[in-house]
C-alpha positions as CSV (number, residue, x, y, z in Angstrom):
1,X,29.5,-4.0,14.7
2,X,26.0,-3.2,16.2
3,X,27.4,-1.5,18.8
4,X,29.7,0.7,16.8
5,X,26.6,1.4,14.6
6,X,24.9,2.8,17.3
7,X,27.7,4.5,19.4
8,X,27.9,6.6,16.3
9,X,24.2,7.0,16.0
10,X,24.3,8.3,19.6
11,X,27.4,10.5,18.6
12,X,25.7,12.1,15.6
13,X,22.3,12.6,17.4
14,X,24.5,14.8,20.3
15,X,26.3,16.5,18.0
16,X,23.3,17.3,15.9
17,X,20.8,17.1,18.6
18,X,21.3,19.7,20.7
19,X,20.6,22.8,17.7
20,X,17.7,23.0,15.7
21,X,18.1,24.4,12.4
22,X,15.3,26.0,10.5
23,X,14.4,25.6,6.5
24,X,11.7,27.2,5.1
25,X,9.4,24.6,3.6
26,X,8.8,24.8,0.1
27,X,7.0,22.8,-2.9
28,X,3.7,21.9,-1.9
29,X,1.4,24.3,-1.1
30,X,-1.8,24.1,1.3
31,X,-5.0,26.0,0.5
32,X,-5.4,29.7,2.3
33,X,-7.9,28.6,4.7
34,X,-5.3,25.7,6.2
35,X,-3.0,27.3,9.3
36,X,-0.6,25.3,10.0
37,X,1.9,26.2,13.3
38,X,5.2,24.5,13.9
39,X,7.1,25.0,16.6
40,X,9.9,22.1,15.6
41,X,12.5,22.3,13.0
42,X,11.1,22.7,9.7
43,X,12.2,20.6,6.6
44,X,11.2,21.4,2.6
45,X,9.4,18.7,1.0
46,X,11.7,17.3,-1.8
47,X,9.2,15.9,-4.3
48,X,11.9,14.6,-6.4
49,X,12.5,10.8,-5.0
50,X,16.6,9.1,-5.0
51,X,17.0,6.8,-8.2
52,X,17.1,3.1,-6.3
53,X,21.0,2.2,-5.9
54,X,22.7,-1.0,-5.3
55,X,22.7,-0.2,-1.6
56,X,18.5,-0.7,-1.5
57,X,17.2,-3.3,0.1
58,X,14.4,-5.1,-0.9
59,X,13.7,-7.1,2.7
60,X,12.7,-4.3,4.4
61,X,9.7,-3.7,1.9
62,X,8.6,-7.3,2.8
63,X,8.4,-6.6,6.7
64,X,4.8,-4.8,7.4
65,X,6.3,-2.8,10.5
66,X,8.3,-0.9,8.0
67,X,6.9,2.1,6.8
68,X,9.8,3.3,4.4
69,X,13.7,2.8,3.9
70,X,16.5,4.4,2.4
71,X,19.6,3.2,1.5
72,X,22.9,3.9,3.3
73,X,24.5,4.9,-0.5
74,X,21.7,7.0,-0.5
75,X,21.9,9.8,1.3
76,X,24.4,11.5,3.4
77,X,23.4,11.2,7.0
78,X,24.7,14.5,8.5
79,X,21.7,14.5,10.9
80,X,19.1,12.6,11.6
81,X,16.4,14.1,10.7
82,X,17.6,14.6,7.2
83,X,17.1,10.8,6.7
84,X,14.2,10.8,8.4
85,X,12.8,13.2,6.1
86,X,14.4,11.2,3.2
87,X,12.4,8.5,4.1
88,X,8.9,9.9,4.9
89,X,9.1,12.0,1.5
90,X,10.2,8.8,-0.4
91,X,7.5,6.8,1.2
92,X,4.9,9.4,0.5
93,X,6.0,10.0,-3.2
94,X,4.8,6.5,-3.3
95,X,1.7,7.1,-2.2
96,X,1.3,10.4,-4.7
97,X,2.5,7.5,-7.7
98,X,-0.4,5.7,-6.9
99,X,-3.1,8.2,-6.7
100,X,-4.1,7.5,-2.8
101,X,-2.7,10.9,-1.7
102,X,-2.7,13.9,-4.4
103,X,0.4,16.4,-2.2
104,X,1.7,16.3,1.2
105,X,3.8,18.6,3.5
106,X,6.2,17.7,5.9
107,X,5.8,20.4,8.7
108,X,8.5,19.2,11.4
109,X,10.4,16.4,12.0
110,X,12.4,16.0,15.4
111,X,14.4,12.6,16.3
112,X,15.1,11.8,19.7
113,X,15.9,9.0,22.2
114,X,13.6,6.9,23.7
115,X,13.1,3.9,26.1
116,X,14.5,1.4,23.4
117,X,16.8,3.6,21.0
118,X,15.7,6.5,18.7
119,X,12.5,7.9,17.5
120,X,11.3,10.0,15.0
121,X,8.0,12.1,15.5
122,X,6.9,13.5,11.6
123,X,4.1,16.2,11.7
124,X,2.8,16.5,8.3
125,X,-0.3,16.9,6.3
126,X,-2.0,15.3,3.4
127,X,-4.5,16.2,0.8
128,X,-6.2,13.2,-0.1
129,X,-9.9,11.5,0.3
130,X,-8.8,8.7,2.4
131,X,-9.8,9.1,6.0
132,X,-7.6,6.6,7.3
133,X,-5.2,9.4,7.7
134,X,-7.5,11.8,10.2
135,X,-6.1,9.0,12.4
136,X,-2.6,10.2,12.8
137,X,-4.5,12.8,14.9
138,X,-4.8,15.4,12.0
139,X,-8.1,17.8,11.2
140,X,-9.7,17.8,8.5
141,X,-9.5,21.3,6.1
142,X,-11.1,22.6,2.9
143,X,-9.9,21.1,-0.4
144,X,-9.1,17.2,1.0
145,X,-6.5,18.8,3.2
146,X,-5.9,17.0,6.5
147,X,-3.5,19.3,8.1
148,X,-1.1,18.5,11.2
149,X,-1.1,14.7,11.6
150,X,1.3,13.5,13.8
151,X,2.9,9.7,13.5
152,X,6.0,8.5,15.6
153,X,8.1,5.4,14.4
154,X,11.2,3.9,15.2
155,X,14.8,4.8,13.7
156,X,16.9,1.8,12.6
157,X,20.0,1.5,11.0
158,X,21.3,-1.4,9.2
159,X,24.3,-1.9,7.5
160,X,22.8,-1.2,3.9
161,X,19.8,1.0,5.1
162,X,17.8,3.3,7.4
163,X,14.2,2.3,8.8
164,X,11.3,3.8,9.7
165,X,9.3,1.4,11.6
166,X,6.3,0.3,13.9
167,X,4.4,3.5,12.8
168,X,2.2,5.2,15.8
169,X,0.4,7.8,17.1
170,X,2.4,11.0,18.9
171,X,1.5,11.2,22.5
């Protein structure tokens, strides 16, 4: 079943891989004296997070190298970085809940292969007054704005969920 699971991950990925489409980004918005360039496909920050289903699994909350998860019920995986995007914007709706980050952006999000199955690299930025996050790589603005942060993890699938995991820096 593994296999199958990722034949069709690789089979989605090429089909979806090879164009880039471009959305605007749209909800959140980042003081006038933040610039912010992207030069990947750009997603809109939904702000509005899925309603937990059936399908959600509480496991994955109790591994630490998972950053966030989504349920296969969830969301309709058309392409990759759709759940991707699901994910981070769930994960970070979180953090908004509980007051350590006040808004967030997602700039670009591009999923890709790599040495031990796929990544996802997430450029985003945060206002908030926590510098742990200048250590995704991103600079520090006006107005608690760290703009540009970079993290990579790794994309799993399960048979009830998608993963974001072992959360690094982009090289």
């Amino acid at each position: 079943m593994k296999k199958f699971q990722v034949a069709l991950l690789v089979v989605i990925f090429f089909l979806t891989g090879c164009s880039k489409q471009a959305i605007a980004p749209t909800a959140t918005s980042i003081p006038a004296s933040a610039t912010l360039a992207s030069t990947e496909t750009s997603l809109p920050n939904t702000a509005t997070p899925a309603p937990p289903t059936e399908t959600s699994s509480p496991v994955s909350t109790q591994d630490p190298t998972v950053f966030g998860a989504i349920g296969t019920g969830e969301i309709q995986a058309f392409a990759l970085e759709s759940v991707a995007n699901a994910i981070f914007n769930k994960t970070l709706d979180g953090f908004v809940a509980d007051g350590s980050v006040q808004e967030y952006q997602v700039i670009s999000i591009t999923v890709f292969p790599g040495s031990t199955g796929l990544l996802a690299e997430i450029i985003y930025s945060v206002r908030t007054t926590d510098p742990a996050w200048l250590t995704d790589g991103g600079i520090q603005l006006a107005d608690d704005w760290i703009s540009n942060g970079c993290s990579r993890f790794d994309f799993f699938t399960t048979e009830i969920e998608y993963q974001l995991k072992n959360q690094r820096l982009c090289s």
